[in-house]
VEXDREN-2710 file (C-alpha; in Angstrom, 1 decimal):
% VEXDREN-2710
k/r/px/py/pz
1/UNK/-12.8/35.8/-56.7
2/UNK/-10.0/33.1/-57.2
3/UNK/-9.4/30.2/-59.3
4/UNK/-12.3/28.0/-57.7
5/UNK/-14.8/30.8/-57.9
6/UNK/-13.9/31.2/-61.6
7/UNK/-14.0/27.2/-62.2
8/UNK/-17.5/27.4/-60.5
9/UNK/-19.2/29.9/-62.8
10/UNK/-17.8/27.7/-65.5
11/UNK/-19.5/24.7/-64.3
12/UNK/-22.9/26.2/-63.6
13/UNK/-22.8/27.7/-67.5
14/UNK/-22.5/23.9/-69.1
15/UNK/-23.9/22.5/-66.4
16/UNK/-27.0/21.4/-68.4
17/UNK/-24.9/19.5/-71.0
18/UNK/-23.9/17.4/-67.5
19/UNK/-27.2/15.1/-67.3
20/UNK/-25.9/11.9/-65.2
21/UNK/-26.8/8.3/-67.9
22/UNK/-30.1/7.3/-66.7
23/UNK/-31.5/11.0/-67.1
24/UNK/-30.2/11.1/-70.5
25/UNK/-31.8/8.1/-71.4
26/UNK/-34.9/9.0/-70.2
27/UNK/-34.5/12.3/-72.2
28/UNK/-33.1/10.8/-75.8
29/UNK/-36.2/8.2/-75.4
30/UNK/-38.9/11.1/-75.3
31/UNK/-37.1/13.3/-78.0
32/UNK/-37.1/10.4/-80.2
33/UNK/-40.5/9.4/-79.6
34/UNK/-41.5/13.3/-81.1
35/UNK/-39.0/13.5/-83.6
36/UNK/-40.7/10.3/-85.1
37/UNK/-44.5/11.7/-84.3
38/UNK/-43.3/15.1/-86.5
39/UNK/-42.0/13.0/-89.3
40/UNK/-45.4/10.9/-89.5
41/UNK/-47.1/14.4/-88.6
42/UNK/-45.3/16.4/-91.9
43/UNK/-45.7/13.4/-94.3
44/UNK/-49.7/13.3/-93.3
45/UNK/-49.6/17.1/-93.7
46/UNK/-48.2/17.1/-97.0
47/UNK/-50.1/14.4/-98.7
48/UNK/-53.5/15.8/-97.1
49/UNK/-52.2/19.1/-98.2
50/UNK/-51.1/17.9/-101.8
51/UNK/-53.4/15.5/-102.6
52/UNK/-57.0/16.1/-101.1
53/UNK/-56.7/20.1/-101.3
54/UNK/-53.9/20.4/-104.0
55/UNK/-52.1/23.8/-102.6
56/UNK/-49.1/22.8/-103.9
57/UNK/-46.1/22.8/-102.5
58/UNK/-46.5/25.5/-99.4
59/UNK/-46.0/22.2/-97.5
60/UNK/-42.2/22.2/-98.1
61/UNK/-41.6/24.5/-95.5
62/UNK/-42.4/21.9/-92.9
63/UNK/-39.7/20.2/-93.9
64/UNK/-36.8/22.9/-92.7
65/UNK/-39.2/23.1/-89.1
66/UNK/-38.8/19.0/-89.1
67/UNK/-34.6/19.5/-90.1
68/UNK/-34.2/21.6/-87.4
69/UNK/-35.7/19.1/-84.7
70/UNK/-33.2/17.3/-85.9
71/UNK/-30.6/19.5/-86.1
72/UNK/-31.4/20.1/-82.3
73/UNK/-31.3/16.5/-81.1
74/UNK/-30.3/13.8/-83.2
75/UNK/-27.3/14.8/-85.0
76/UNK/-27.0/11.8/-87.4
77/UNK/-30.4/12.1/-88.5
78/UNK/-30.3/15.6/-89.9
79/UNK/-29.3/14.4/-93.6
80/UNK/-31.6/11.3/-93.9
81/UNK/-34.3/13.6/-92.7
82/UNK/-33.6/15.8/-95.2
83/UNK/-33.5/12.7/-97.8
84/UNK/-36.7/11.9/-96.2
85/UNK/-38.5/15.2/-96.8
86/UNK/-37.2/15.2/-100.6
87/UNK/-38.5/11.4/-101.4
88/UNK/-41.5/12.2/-100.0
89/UNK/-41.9/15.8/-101.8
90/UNK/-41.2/14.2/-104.8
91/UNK/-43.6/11.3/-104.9
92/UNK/-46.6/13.9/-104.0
93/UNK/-45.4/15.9/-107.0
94/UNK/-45.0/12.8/-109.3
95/UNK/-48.7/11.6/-107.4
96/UNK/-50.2/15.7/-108.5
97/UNK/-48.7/15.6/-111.9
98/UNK/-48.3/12.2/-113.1
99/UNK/-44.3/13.8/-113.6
100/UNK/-42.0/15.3/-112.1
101/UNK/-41.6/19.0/-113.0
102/UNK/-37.5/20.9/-113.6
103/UNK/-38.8/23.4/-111.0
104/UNK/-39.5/20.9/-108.3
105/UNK/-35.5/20.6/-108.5
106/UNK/-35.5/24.4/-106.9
107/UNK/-37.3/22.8/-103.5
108/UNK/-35.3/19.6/-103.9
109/UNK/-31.6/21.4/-104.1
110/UNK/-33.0/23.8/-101.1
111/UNK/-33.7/21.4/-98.8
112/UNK/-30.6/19.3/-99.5
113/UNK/-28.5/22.5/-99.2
114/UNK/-30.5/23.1/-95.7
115/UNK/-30.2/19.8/-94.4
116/UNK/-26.1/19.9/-95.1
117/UNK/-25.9/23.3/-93.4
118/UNK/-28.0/22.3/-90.4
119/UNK/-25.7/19.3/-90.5
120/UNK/-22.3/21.0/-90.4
121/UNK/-23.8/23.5/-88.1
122/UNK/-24.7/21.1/-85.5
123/UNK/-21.2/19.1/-85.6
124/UNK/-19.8/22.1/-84.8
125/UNK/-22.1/22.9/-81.6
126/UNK/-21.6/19.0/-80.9
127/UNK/-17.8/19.0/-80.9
128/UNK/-18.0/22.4/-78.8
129/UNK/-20.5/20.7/-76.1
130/UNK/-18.0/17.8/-76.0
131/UNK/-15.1/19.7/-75.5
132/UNK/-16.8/21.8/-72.8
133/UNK/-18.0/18.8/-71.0
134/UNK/-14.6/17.1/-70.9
135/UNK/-13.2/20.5/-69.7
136/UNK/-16.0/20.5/-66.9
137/UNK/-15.0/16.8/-66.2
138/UNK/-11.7/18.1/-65.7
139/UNK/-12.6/20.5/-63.4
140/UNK/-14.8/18.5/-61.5
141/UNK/-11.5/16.0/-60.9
142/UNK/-9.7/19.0/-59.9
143/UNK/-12.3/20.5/-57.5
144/UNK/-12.9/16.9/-56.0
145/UNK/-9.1/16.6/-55.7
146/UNK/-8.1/19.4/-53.6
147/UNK/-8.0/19.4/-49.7
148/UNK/-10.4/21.3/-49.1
149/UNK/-14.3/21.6/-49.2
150/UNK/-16.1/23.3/-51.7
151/UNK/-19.8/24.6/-51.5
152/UNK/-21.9/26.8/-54.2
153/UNK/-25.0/28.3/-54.2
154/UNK/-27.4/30.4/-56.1
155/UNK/-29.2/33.4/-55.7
156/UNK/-32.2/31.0/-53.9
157/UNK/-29.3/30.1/-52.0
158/UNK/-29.5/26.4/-52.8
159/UNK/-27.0/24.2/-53.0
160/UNK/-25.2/23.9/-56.9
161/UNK/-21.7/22.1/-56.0
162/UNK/-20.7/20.1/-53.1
163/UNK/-17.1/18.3/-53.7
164/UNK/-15.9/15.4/-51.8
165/UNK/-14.3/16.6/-49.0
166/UNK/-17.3/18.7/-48.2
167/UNK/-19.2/15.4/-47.9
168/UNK/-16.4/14.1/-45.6
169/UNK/-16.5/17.5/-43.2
170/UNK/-20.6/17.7/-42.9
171/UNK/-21.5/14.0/-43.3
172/UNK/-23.4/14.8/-46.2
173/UNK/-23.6/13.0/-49.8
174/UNK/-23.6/14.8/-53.0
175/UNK/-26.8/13.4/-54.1
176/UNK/-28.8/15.1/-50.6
177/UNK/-27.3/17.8/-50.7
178/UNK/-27.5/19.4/-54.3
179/UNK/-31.1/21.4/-54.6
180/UNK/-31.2/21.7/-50.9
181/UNK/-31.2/25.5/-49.4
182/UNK/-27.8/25.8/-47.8
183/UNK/-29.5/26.4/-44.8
184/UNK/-30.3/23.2/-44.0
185/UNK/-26.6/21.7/-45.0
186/UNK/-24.2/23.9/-43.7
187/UNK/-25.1/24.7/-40.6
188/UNK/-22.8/27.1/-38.4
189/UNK/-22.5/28.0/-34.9
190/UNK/-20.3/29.5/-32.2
191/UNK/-17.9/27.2/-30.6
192/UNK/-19.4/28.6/-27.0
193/UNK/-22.7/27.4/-28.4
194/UNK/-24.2/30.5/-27.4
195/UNK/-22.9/33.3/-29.9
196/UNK/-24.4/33.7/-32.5
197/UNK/-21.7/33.6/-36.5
198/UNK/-23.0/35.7/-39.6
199/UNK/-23.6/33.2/-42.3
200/UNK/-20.4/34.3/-45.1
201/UNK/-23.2/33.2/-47.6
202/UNK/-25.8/36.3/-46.7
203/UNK/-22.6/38.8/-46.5
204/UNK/-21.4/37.6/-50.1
205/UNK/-25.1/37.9/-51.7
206/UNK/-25.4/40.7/-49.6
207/UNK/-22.4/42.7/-50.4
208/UNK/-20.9/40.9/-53.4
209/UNK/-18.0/40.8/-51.6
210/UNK/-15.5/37.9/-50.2
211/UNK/-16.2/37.5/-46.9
212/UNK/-14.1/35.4/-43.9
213/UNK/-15.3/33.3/-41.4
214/UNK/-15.1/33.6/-37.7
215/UNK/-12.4/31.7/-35.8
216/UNK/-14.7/30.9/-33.1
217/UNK/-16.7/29.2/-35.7
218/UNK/-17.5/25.3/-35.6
219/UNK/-20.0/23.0/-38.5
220/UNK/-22.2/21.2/-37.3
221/UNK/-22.4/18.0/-39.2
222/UNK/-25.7/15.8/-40.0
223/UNK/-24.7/13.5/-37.0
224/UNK/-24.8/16.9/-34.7
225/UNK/-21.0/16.9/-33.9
226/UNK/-19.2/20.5/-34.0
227/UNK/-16.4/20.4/-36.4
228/UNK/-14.3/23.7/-36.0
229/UNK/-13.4/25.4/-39.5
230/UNK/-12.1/28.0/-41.4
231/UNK/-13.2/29.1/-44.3
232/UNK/-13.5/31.9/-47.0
233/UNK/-16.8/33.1/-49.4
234/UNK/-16.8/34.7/-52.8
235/UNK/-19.3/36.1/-54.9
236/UNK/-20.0/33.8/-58.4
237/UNK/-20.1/36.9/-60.6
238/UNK/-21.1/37.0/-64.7
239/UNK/-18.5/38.7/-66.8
240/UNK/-21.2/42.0/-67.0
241/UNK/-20.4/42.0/-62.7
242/UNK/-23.9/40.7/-62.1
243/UNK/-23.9/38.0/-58.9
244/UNK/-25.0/34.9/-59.5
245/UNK/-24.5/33.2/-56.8
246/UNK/-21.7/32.5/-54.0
247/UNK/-19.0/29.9/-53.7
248/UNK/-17.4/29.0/-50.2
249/UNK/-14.1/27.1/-49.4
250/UNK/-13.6/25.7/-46.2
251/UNK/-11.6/23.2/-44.0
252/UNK/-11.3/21.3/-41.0
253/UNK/-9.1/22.6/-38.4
254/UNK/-9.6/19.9/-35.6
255/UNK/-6.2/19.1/-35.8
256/UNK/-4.4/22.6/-36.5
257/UNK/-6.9/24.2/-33.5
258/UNK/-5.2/21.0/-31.0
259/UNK/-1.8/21.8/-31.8
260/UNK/-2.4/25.5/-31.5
261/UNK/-3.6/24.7/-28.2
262/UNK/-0.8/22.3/-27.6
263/UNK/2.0/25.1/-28.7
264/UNK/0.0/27.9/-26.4
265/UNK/0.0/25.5/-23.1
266/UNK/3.9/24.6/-23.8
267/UNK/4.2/28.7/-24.3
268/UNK/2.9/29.6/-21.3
269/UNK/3.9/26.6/-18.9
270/UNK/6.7/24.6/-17.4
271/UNK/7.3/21.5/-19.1
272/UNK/8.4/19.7/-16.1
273/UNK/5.3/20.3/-13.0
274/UNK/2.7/21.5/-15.5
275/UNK/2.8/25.2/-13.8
276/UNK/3.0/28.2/-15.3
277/UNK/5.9/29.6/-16.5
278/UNK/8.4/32.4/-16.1
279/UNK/7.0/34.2/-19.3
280/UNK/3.1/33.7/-18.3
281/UNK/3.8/35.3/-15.2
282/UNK/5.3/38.3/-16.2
283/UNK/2.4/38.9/-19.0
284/UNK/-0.1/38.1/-16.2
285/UNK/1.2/40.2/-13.5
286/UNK/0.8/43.4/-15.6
287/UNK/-2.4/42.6/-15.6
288/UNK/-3.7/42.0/-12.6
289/UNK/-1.3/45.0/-11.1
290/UNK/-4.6/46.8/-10.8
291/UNK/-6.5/48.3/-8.0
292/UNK/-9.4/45.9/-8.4
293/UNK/-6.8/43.0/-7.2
294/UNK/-5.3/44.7/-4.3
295/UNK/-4.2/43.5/-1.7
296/UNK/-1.7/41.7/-4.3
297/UNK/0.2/39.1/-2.5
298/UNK/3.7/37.5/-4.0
299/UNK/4.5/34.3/-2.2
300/UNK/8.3/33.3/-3.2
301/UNK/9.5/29.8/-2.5
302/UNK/12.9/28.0/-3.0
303/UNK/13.4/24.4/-2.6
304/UNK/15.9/23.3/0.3
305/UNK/18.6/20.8/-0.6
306/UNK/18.1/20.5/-4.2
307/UNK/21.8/20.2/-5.2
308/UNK/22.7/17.9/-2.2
309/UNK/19.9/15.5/-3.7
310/UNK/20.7/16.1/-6.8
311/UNK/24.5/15.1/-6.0
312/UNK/23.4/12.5/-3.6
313/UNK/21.0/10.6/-5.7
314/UNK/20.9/12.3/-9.6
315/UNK/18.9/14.5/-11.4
316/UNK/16.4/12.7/-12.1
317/UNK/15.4/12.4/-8.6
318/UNK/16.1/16.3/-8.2
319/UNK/13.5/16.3/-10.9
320/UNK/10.5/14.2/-8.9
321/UNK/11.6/16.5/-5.8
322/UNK/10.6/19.7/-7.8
323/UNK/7.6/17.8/-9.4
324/UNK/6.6/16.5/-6.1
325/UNK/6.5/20.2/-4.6
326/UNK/4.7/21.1/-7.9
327/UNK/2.4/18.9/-6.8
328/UNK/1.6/20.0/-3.2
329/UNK/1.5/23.9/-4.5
330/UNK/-1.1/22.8/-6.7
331/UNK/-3.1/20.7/-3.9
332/UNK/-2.9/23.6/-1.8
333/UNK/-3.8/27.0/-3.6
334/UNK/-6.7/28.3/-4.4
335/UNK/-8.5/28.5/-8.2
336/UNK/-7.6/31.5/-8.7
337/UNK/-4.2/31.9/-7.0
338/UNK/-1.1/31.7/-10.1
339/UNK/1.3/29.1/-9.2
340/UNK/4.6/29.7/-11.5
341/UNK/7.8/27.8/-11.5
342/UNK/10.2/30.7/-12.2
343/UNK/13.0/28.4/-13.1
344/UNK/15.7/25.6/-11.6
345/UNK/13.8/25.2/-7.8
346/UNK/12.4/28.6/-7.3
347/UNK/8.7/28.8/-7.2
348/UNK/6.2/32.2/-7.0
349/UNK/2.6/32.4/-6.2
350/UNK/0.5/35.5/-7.1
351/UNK/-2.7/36.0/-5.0
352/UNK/-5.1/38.6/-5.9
353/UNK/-7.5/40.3/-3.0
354/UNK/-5.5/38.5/-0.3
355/UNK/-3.4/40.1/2.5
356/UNK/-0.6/39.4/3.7
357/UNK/-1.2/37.2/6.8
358/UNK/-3.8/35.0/4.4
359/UNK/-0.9/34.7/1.4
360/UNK/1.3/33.1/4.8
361/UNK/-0.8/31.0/5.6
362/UNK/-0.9/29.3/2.7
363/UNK/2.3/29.1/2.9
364/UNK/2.4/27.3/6.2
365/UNK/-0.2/24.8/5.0
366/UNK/2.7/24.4/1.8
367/UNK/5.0/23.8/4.7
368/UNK/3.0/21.5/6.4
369/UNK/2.2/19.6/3.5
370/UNK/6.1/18.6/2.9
371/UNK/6.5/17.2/6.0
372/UNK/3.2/15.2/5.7
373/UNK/5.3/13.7/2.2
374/UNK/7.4/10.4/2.3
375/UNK/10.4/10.6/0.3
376/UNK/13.7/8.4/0.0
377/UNK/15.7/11.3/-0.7
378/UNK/15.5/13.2/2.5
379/UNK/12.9/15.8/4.0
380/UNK/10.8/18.0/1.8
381/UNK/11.2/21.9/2.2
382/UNK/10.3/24.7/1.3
383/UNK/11.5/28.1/2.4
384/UNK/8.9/31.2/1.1
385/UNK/8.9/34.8/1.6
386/UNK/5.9/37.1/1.1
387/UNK/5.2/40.5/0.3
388/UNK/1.8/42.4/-0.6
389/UNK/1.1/45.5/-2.9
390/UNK/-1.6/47.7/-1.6
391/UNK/-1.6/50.8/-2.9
392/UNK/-1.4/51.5/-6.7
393/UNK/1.5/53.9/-6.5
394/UNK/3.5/51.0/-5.7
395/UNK/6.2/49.2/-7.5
396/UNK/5.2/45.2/-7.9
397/UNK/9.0/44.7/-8.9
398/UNK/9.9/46.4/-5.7
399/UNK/7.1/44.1/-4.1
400/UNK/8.8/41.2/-5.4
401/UNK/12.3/41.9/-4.3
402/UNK/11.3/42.5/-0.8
403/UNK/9.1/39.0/-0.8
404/UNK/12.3/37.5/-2.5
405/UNK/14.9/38.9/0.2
406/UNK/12.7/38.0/2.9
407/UNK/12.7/34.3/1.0
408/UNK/16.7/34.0/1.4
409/UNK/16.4/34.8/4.6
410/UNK/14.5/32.1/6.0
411/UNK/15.8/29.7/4.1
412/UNK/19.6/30.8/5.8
413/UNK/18.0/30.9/9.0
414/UNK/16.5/27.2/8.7
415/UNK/19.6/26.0/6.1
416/UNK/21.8/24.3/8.6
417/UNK/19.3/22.1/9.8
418/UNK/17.8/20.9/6.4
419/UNK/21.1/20.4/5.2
420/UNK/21.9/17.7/8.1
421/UNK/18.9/15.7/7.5
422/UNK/19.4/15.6/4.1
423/UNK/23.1/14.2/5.0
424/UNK/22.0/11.8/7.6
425/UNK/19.3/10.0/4.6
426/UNK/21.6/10.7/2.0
427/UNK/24.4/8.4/4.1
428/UNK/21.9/5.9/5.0
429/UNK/20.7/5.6/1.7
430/UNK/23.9/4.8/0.2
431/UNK/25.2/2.5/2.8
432/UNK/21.8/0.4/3.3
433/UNK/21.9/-0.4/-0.3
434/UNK/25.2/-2.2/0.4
435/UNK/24.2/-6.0/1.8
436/UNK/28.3/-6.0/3.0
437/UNK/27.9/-2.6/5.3
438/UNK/24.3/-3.6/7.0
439/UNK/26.2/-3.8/10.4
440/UNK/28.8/-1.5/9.0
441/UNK/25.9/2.0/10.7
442/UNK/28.3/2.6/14.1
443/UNK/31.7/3.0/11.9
444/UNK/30.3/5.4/9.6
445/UNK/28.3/7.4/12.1
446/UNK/32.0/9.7/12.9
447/UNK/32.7/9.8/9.3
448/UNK/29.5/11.2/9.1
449/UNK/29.7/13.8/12.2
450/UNK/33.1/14.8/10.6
451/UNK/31.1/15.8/7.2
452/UNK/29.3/18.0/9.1
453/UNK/31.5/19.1/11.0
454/UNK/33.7/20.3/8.0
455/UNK/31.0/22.3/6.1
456/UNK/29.8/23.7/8.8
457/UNK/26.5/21.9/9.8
END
């Protein structure tokens, strides 16, 4: 059951020594008020009893009923009661008999000996009620104190605790919330706000059992908003095993549920373009390797010119060429197509229920979509090369080596001519930022030619 589930039943058992100041008052006001009506009530017994009908001193017995009201409230009144009683026994017996008789002492010491018993008796039960009260004190710091919130209930299923972060998490105080059925506090739902959760409060009375909460489960607060939690309930048991009631820890998980999130979505894709990764595309292509999805196209794609821009003008400009083509990918697929950056500037697409000639022309309109881009760094390319699975019986790695081969190829059939474009703006770029070499275009033109003339452009 746990610590808090223990420290619970402890609070509902001195619970009613617990009475907040104004109660109390309230209380010690109408206790005193018949405490003082029983003493007037006993004296006008006893003389009526003693003096009008004379039947001795049967009487006295009141006088232990009247120590014991005492005894039960007022614990500094339980020995001048008892002096009370004897003064007033003694003056009816002096009033009877004009004396006072040896016996009378028998009554007299019996009374006295009652009223000092009664008196020790209820210092004892005092000092116990105090010390249980401060160790309830304690415990209600300690409940109050710890991070999370804390709701119990009993068998009617209304509301017996409700620390302070619970009142932070539903938006409800202490005061509303304590007598009310739990119902009507914590309500829970399904994040989807369509499924329906199992209240953990039902399956603890139910069962007597502790009980978790769903992970799709959110509290809705008294303002209406959904705050997603986790939580666990355990049955408030007596020591004989009987259930009393149930006691439910539970926290707010706003936070841990956005950096989940936030650690999933870096897990699964590229930091860089915001596309799926390597490692989300292998998970997701044994899945959809099904016949359902066929035709299963791969579209395969590698950058042209990357490392001539990257040595030309940095990385970091490398980098907004592969986010830029990130970009266009994006723009141009479909909702359902998976766009991946499989690493440096190699991209894949993977297109379920589309053929082969449909998968190509997206990547034509990919194509066309470059050339439609301004850049300072030279042309934006793309060469792709697709392959489709259509039959189960074939091998989707296989499928992906053919797109990838066919891939190469076009971009080495299409290589030298990116490559001298990319020469021509990266030599313009460098010179026109050089106020000295404006007219300078005509000498470096055969420097350029030679350049590609060397590598074999």
């Amino acid at each position: 059951m746990g610590i808090v589930g223990k420290e619970v039943i402890k609070i509902d058992i001195i619970s009613r020594w617990n009475k907040d100041e104004s109660y109390d008052n309230r209380i010690n006001i109408k206790r005193m008020g018949i405490f003082i009506s029983s003493l007037i009530l006993v004296g006008g017994v006893a003389i009526y009893s003693n003096i009008i009908y004379e039947v001795g001193n049967s009487y006295s017995n009141l006088f232990y009923i009247l120590i014991i009201i005492a005894g039960l409230w007022f614990e500094n009144l339980i020995i001048p009661t008892g002096i009370y009683c004897i003064i007033v026994y003694l003056i009816l017996r002096h009033i009877q008999y004009g004396f006072i008789a040896l016996d009378s002492m028998v009554t007299v010491i019996s009374v006295f000996f009652f009223s000092c018993l009664a008196n020790q008796i209820s210092i004892i039960i005092r000092k116990r009620v105090k010390e249980t009260g401060s160790e309830r004190q304690k415990l209600n710091d300690m409940i109050s104190s710890i991070g999370d919130g804390v709701v119990a209930i009993d068998l009617e299923r209304r509301i017996t605790m409700f620390n302070r972060v619970a009142e932070t998490i539903s938006g409800w105080d202490r005061e509303e919330a304590i007598g009310q059925c739990v119902d009507n506090v914590f309500i829970l739902a399904h994040e989807n706000g369509k499924d329906k959760i199992i209240n953990p409060f039902d399956e603890v009375l139910r069962t007597g059992k502790i009980q978790y909460l769903s992970k799709y489960a959110v509290l809705i607060n008294k303002n209406g908003d959904m705050i997603p939690i986790e939580d666990s309930a355990s049955p408030i048991k007596e020591r004989n095993g009987i259930v009393t009631g149930a006691v439910l820890v539970f926290r707010d998980v706003t936070i841990k549920n956005m950096d989940r999130a936030k650690m999933e979505y870096l897990s699964y894709h590229d930091a860089l373009t915001g596309l799926y990764n390597r490692r989300y595309f292998e998970e997701i292509m044994k899945k959809l390797d099904c016949e359902e999805n066929y035709p299963l196209s791969l579209l395969i794609g590698d950058l042209n010119n990357l490392k001539i821009v990257n040595d030309a003008y940095g990385h970091l400009a490398g980098d907004e060429l592969i986010k830029k083509m990130a970009e266009i990918i994006k723009r141009v697929c479909r909702k359902d197509d998976v766009a991946v950056r499989w690493g440096g500037d190699e991209f894949v697409i993977l297109m379920t229920n589309t053929k082969k000639d449909d998968a190509e022309k997206i990547a034509e309109r990919i194509q066309t979509a470059c050339y439609d881009s301004e850049l300072n760094t030279g042309e934006l390319s793309i060469a792709f090369g697709c392959e489709s699975k259509m039959e189960l019986e074939e091998d989707i790695e296989q499928i992906f080596i053919v797109a990838e081969n066919r891939m190469y190829k076009n971009k080495m059939r299409n290589a030298k001519n990116f490559n001298a474009n990319s020469i021509d703006v990266a030599i313009g770029n460098i010179f026109g930022k050089m106020p000295s070499y404006k007219h300078a275009r005509v000498d470096v033109m055969p420097v350029n030619t030679k350049l590609k003339k060397a590598i074999g452009i």
